[in-house]
N, C-alpha and C positions, 0 to 999 in steps of 0.2 A: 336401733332404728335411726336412720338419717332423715331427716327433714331438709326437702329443697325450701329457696329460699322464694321461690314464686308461690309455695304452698302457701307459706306463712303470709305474703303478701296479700295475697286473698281474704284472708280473714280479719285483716287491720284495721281496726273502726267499730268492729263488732261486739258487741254484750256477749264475753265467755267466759264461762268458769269452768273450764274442762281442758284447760293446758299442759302439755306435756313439758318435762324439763325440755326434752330436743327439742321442743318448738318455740322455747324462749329462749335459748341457748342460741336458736338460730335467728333468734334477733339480734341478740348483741353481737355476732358473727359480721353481721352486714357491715360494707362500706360505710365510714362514718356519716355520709352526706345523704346514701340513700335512709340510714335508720336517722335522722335529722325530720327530713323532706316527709319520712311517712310518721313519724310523731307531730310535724308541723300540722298534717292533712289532719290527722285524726282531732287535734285539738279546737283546728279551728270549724271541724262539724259538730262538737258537743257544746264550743263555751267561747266567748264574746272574744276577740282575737289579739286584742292590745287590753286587756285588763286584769287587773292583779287583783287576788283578797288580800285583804289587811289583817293580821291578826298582831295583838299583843300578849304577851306571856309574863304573868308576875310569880312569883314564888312566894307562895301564903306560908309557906314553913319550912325553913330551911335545914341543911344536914341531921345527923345524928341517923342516918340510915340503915337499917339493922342489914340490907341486902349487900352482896360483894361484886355489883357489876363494876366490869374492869377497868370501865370508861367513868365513872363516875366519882365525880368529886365530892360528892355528897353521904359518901358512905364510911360508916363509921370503923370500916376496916384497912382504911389509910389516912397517911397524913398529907394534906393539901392545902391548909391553912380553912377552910373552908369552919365557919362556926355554928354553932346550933342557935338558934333562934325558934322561938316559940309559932304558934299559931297568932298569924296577926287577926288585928280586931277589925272586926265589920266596916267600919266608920273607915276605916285607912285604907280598904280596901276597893269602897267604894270612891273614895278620893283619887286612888290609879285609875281606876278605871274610866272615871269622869275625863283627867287626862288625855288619857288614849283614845275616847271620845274624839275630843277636842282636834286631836296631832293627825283623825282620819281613822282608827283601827274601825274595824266593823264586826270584831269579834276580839273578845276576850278572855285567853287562857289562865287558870291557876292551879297551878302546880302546886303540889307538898311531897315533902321528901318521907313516903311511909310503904313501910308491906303493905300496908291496909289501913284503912282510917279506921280509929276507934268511935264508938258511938257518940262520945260528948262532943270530940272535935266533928264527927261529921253535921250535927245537928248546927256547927256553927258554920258551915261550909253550907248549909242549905239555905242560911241569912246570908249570906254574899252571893250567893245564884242569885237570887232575888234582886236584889241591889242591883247588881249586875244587869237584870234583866229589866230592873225600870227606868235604868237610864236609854234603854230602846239597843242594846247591844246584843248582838248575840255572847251564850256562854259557853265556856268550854274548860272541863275539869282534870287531871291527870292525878291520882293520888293510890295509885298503887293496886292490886288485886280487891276485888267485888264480888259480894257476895248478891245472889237474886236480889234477893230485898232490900240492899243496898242502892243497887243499882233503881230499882224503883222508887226509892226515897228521893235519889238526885230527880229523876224524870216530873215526878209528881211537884219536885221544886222550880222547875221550870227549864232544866238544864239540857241543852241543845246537843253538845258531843261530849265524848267521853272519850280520853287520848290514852292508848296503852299499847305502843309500840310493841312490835315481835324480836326490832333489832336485828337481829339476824337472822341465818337459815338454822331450823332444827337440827342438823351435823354437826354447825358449829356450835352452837350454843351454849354446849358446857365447856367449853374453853373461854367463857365469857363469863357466865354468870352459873353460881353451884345454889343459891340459895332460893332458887324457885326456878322450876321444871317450865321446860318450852309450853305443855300441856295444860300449866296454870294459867300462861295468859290468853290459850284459847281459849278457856273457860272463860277469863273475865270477858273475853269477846262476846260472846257467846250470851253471856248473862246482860251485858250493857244491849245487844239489839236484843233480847225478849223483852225488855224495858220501851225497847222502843225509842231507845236514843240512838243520834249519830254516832258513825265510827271514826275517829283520829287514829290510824296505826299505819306507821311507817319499818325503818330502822335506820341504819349507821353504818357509811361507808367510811373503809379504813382503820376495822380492826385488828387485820393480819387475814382477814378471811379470801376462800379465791371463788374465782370468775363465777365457780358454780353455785358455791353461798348463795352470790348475789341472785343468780339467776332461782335459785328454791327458794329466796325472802319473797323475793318480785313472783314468785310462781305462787306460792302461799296465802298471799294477800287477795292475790286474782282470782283466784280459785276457793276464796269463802263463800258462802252463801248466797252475800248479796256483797259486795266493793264497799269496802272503808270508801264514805265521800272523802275524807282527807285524805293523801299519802303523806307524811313530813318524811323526806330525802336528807339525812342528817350526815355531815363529811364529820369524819370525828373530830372534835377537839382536845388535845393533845393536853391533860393538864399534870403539872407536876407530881408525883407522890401517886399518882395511879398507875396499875399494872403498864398502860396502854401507852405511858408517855414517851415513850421511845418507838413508837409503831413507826414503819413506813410512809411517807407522803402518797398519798392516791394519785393514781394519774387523772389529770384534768378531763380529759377526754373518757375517761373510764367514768369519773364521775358523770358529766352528762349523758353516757351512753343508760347510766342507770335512771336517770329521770326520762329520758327518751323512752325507754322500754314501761317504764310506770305507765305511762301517757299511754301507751298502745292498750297494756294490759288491761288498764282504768279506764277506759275512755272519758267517762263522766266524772270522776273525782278532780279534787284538786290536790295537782300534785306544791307540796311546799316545799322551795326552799327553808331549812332549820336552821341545826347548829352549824356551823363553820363558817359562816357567810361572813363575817370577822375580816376572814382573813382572806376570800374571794376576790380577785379582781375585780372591775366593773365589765370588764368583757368575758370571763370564764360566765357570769350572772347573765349576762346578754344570751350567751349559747343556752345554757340552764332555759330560760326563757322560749331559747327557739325552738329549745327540745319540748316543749310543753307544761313547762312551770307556771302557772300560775296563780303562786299563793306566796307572800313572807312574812316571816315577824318580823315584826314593825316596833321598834325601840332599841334603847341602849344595850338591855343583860338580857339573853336568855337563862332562867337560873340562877346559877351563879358563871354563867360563862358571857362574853362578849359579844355586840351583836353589832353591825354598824349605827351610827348614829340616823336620826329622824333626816336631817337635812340632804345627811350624804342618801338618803333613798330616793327623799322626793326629785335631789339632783338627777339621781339615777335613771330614774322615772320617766322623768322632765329628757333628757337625751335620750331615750327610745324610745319617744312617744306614748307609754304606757301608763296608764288612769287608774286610779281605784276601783276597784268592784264597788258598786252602790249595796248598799246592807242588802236592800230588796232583790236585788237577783243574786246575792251571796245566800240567801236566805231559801232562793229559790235551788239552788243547787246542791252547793260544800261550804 
């Protein structure tokens, strides 16, 4: 089936979860400046038009990962230099996050590098929501597959979103990762909104995957139940000793045409710039931007990977006129 391209313009702006690959396919099809100009439109009828979410992202537990994603430096089936570090303690945690406070984030991610949290550590991971959450920040957790009552333990702790990307499209997936099924992490989806927490799931441009990957990741997420408020738009980062470090460079344009399309897809989420942004220009970020980004991590490391520094954003900021989202309408949205 072919999809014209005025079809799909019709529908641009709208709340759907009923897409066809052809009719996302024929978005990223489009001249680059018309799919620009109609992610511009849509963005600026769901969400304030010069303002960014702040998020910061700490890493509560570092490597020793029993999983083989190909991208990841963190797992214990390559060498990266990457070390095992413990579950940090409450008190140090809440000290980052006071930080990030302080430097503008208005929400705050932590990461652990695990298949799944085990019960002792999660019970300590529901004293750092807390923490988290009485410094007046939002919270936000990533720690691997969830089980129901897991997920309802976080909620009941206070915890706002819950981050667990799809990465990819289901085709490609097992050429990615062998040690948990595409179908797990819809489960954990699946179990984190019966809870009744937000959704953080994105994936990762520039695994070796092609045009259609992108367009069934982007058609997947669209097509849940109800929109991840978040999308985090991840360009890979290339780290030593992982399967992936010799992947091809993404083409710039190809990467924004995937935040463009998130934007249409999502209308009401926030779409994040994530991992790569490192290594971004300030004008490939400006495009990013026009396409309808508006969300970044805010600090030095994502993880253990690279992230620009504080100064170089607010610079950033600061020349394209774009503001912090205030907690309170971050709060109100993604």
């Amino acid at each position: 089936m072919s999809v014209a391209i005025g079809e799909v313009s019709a529908s641009v702006g709208t709340i759907r979860h009923d897409w066809s690959l052809e009719e996302v396919r024929a978005l990223f099809a489009q001249p680059f400046m018309d799919l620009i100009l109609q992610a511009q439109g849509v963005h600026r009828a769901h969400h304030p038009p010069n303002a960014v979410q702040m998020s910061t992202l700490l890493s509560i537990k570092t490597g020793a990962c029993p999983e083989d994603c190909a991208y990841c430096p963190q797992s214990i089936h390559y060498e990266t230099g990457v070390g095992r570090e413990t579950l940090m303690e409450v008190a140090a945690v809440r000290e980052c996050a006071a930080r990030a406070r302080a430097a503008g984030a208005t929400r705050f991610c932590m990461g652990a590098a695990y298949r799944a949290p085990k019960a002792r550590d999660l019970d300590v991971i529901v004293q750092m929501i807390r923490a988290v959450r009485e410094l007046g920040l939002e919270s936000c957790a990533t720690l691997g597959m969830l089980t129901p009552q897991q997920a309802r333990q976080l909620k009941e702790a206070g915890l706002d979103y819950y981050n667990h990307n799809l990465d990819t499209s289901a085709e490609f997936y097992g050429a990615i990762i062998s040690t948990r099924t595409y179908q797990q992490r819809l489960d954990t989806l699946e179990a984190v909104r019966a809870a009744g927490l937000k959704v953080c799931c994105g994936g990762i441009i520039g695994m070796g995957e092609s045009a259609q990957d992108r367009a069934q990741l982007l058609r997947t997420l669209a097509n849940l139940p109800e929109h991840p408020e978040s999308v985090p738009i991840n360009r890979l980062v290339k780290v030593p000793g992982t399967p992936l470090a010799e992947a091809p460079e993404v083409d710039a344009f190809d990467f924004v045409r995937c935040c463009a399309v998130a934007r249409i897809l999502m209308p009401r989420a926030h779409v994040r710039l994530s991992a790569g942004r490192e290594a971004m220009s300030d004008e490939l970020q400006a495009l990013c931007f026009l396409a309808g980004a508006n969300s970044i991590f805010y600090g030095e490391r994502l993880l253990t990977t690279g992230n620009p520094d504080v100064a170089r954003d607010q610079a950033l900021l600061k020349r394209l006129g774009l503001t912090p989202l205030p907690h309170e309408a971050a709060s109100a949205g993604a």
